[in-house]
N, C-alpha and C positions, 0 to 999 in steps of 0.2 A: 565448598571451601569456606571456612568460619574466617573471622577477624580474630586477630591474635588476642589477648589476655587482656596486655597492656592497651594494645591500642584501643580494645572495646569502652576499656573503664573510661579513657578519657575523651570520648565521643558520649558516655550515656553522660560523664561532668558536664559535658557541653550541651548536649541534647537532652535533657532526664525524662524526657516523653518515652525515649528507646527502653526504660526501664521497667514501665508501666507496659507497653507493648507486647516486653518479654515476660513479664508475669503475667498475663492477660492469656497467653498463649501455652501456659505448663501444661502439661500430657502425661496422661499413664503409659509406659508403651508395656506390650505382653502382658506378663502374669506380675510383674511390680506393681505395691500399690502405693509408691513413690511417685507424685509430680514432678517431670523434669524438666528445666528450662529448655528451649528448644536451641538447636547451633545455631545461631549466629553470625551472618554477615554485613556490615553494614560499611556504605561508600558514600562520597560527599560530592554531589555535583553543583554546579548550577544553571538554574532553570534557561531552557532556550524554546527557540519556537518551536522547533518539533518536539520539543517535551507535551508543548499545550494540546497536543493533537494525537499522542501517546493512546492506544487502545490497550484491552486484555483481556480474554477469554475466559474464565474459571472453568476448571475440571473438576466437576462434584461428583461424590462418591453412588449417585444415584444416577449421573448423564448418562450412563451406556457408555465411557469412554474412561481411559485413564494414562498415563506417563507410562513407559516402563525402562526400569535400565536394570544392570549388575544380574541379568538371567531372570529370576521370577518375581523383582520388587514391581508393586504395583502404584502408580502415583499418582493423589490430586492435588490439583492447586487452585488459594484461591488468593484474588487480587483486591485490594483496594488501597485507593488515596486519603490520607489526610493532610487536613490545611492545619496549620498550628502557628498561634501567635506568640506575641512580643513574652509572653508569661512561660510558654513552654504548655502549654495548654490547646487539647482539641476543640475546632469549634465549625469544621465542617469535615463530612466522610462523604466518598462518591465511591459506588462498589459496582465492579461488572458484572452483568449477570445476564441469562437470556431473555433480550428485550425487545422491543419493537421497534425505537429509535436508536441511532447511534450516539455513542456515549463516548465523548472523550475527557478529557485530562482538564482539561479547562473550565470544563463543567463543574466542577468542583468550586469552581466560585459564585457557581448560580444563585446563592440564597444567601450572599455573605459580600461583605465589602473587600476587594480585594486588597487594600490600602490595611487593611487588620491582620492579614497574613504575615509571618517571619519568613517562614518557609513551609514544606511541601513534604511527606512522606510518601513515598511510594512501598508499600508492605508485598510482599511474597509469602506464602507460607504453603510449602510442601509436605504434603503428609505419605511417607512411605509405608505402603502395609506389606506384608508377607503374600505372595500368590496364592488364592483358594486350593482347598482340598479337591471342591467338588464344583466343575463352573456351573453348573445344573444349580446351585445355591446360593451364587454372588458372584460379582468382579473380584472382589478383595478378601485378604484372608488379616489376621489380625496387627494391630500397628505397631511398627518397630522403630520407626522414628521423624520426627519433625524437623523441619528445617524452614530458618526464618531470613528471610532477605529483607534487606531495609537500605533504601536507597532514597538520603535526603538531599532534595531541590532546592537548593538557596536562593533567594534573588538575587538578579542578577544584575552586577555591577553597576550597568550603565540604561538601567532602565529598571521599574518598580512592575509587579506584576500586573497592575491597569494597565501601563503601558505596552509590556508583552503580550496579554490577550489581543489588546489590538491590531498588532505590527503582526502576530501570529493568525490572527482572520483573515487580514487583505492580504496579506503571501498566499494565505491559504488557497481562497475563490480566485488570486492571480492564476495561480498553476493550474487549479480545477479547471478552467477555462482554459487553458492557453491554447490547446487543440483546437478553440473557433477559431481563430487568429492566425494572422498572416505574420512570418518572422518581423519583428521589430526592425531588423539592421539586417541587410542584405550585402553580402558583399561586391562590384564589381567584378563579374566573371568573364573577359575577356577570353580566354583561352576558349571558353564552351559558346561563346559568340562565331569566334573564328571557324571552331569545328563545325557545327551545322553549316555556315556558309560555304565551308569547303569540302559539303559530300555528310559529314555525317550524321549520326542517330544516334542520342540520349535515352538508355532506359533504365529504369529505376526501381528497385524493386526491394522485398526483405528476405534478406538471405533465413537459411533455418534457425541459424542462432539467433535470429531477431534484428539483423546489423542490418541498417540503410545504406544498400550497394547503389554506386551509379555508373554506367557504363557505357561508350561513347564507342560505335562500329561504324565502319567505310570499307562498305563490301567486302563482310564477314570477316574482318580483321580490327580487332579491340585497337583503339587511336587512344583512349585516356580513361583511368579507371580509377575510385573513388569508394570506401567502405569508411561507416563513421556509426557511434548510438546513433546520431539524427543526421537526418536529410540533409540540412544544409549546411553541415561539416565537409557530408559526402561531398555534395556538389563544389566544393573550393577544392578539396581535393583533388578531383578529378579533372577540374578545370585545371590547377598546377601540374596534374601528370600530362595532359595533351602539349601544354607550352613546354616541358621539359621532353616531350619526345615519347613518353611512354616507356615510363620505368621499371626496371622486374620487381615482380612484389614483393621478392626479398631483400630488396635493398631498398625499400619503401616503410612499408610495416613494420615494426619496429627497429628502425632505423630512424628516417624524420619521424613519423606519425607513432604514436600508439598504438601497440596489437592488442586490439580489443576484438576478445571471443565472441562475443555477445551484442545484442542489441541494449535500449534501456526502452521499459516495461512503459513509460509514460510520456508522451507526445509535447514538444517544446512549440509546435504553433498545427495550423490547420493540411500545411502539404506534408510536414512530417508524420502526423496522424494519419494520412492518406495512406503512406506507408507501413507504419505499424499496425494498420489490420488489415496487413495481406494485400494491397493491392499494387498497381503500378502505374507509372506512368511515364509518355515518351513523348520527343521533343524532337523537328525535323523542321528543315527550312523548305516549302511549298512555293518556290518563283520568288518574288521578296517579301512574303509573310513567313513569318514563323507559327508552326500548327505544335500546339499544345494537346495533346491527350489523356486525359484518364482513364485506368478502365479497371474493372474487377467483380467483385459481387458483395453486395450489402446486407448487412442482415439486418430485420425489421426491428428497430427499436421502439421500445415503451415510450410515449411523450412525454416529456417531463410532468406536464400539467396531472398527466392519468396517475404518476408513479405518487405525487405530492398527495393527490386527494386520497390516493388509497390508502398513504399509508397514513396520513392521520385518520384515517376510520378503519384500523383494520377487521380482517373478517369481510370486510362488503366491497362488493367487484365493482369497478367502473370499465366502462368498455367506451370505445376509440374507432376512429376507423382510416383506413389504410387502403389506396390502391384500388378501392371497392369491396374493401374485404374489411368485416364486422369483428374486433378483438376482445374477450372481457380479460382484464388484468385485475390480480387481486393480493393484499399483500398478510399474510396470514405465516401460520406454524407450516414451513413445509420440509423441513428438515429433521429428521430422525431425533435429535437429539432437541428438537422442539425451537432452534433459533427459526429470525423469521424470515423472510424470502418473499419475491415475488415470484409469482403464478399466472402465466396467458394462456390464452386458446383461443380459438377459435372460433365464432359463432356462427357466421355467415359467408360463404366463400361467393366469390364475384360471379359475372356470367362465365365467364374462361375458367370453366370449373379445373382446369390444367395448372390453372398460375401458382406457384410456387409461393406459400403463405408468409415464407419466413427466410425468402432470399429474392433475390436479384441483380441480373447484371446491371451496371451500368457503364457509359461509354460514353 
């Protein structure tokens, strides 16, 4: 979908960089030996923090992969950012490509003052070719048409782009982390005090869609029950369903609560995490203690220390050790289309030549 006519002319008044972008990018397509400019869409945002932390892929015509839509068109894309100042003028480019480190949005300011930026281009540019004759002799057969996306990043009102990479990092490593960590704010849960006291069992678990279920039985009959993305939604809930009596789930879910199909993909503190990979955990009153359990199976992870040395040297293994068990990890080309990956094995297995290298329960 292009920008309409009028509206383009007076975004490139505004912007005149988009004019130079779009002749930078003219194309033959077929048997024309007519340069044409490419369609056209361009949209005005502005910059926020998860702009600065924005990734993108490129689909080159050599990756072994491509787009496809409309039956046999075949499509690559490639991506990059420009920084452009007070003049309308380029003065820094950051392009994805297959690399060894990751590369965000932000990066773009690495060799340049961010206080000299106006604003921010994000370019697109799709190249549609015709389906091969013969796939025995390429992915793509010849170009039919371009198409150009342009999506400019303003700064943002109430904060200058120094300031956003900031405020965009410590959000960032907040949330990266937050699965060490215990919930911030716990709510009073009376109702799941009660219950244990009076006979029952707390179990907790992640349903298939991914949802943090929790569930409260007193000789094989459910007393109060709880589903939420995180844990400890579930648990207020479930604690509210025991004090009301234990309510049907259709007058529950969407009703008070949201029906939510799904879990979410990423851990709000360290019990929630517990949950989101599979495992479970239960809660039962033992004379006047209360017994906390965990239980599941872990799978062996990389140290962070092994994953950091390898990848600034990649190509060369460091190895780790685990359980009694000897690992080389390494971080290299290990994907078909050449991105890069890490790679373990094994080296030396313990005396319990039975132990299972790459799992475990625990309890």
């Amino acid at each position: 979908m292009s920008t309409n006519k009028k509206r383009l002319f007076e975004l490139i008044e505004k912007f005149p960089i988009i004019h130079d972008i779009r002749e930078g990018w003219r194309y033959s397509a077929e048997s024309s030996r007519y340069k044409r400019v490419p369609v056209t869409d361009v949209i005005v945002l502005r910059a926020d923090e998860s702009f600065m932390y924005r990734q993108e892929h490129d689909i080159k015509i050599d990756g072994g992969s491509y787009l496809i839509r409309d039956g046999m068109e075949r499509g690559t894309r490639e991506t990059y950012l420009m920084a452009v100042d007070i003049n309308h003028t380029e003065i820094a480019r950051l392009k994805w490509s297959v690399n060894p480190f990751e590369t965000y949005a932000k990066d773009v300011f690495g060799a340049i003052d961010p206080e000299a930026v106006k604003y921010l281009l994000w370019v697109e540019v799709n190249d549609w070719h015709n389906g091969p004759a013969d796939e025995n002799k390429g992915l793509f057969g010849t170009l039919i048409r371009r198409e150009l996306y342009i999506t400019i990043y303003q700064q943002h009102s109430e904060m200058t782009f120094t300031t956003l990479i900031g405020s965009a990092e410590q959000n960032y490593y907040r949330e990266r982390n937050a699965y060490k960590r215990l919930p911030a704010v716990m709510s009073d849960l009376p109702g799941l005090e009660r219950a244990l006291k009076e006979g029952g069992r707390l179990h907790a678990f992640r349903s298939g869609g991914g949802l943090r279920v929790v569930r409260i039985d007193r000789k094989d009959k459910c007393i109060g029950y709880g589903e939420h993305p995180h844990v400890e939604e579930a648990l207020i809930h479930a604690n509210s369903d025991y004090l009301a009596g234990q309510r049907e789930y259709e007058d529950t879910y969407g009703v008070l609560y949201t029906h939510y199909l799904t879990g979410d993909s990423k851990a709000t503190n360290i019990l929630d995490a517990w949950i989101l990979q599979g495992h479970t955990f239960d809660c039962w009153m033992d004379s006047d203690l209360i017994s906390f359990q965990l239980r599941g199976a872990v799978q062996v992870q990389i140290p962070e220390w092994a994953k950091e040395l390898t990848k600034k040297r990649p190509g060369r293994p460091v190895r780790w050790y685990c359980r009694g068990i000897i690992y080389q990890t390494i971080y290299d080309k290990v994907f078909p289309n050449g991105s890069y990956g890490y790679s373990t094995k094994v080296i030396k297995q313990n005396k319990n030549k039975k132990t299972d290298p790459w799992n475990y329960n625990v309890i």
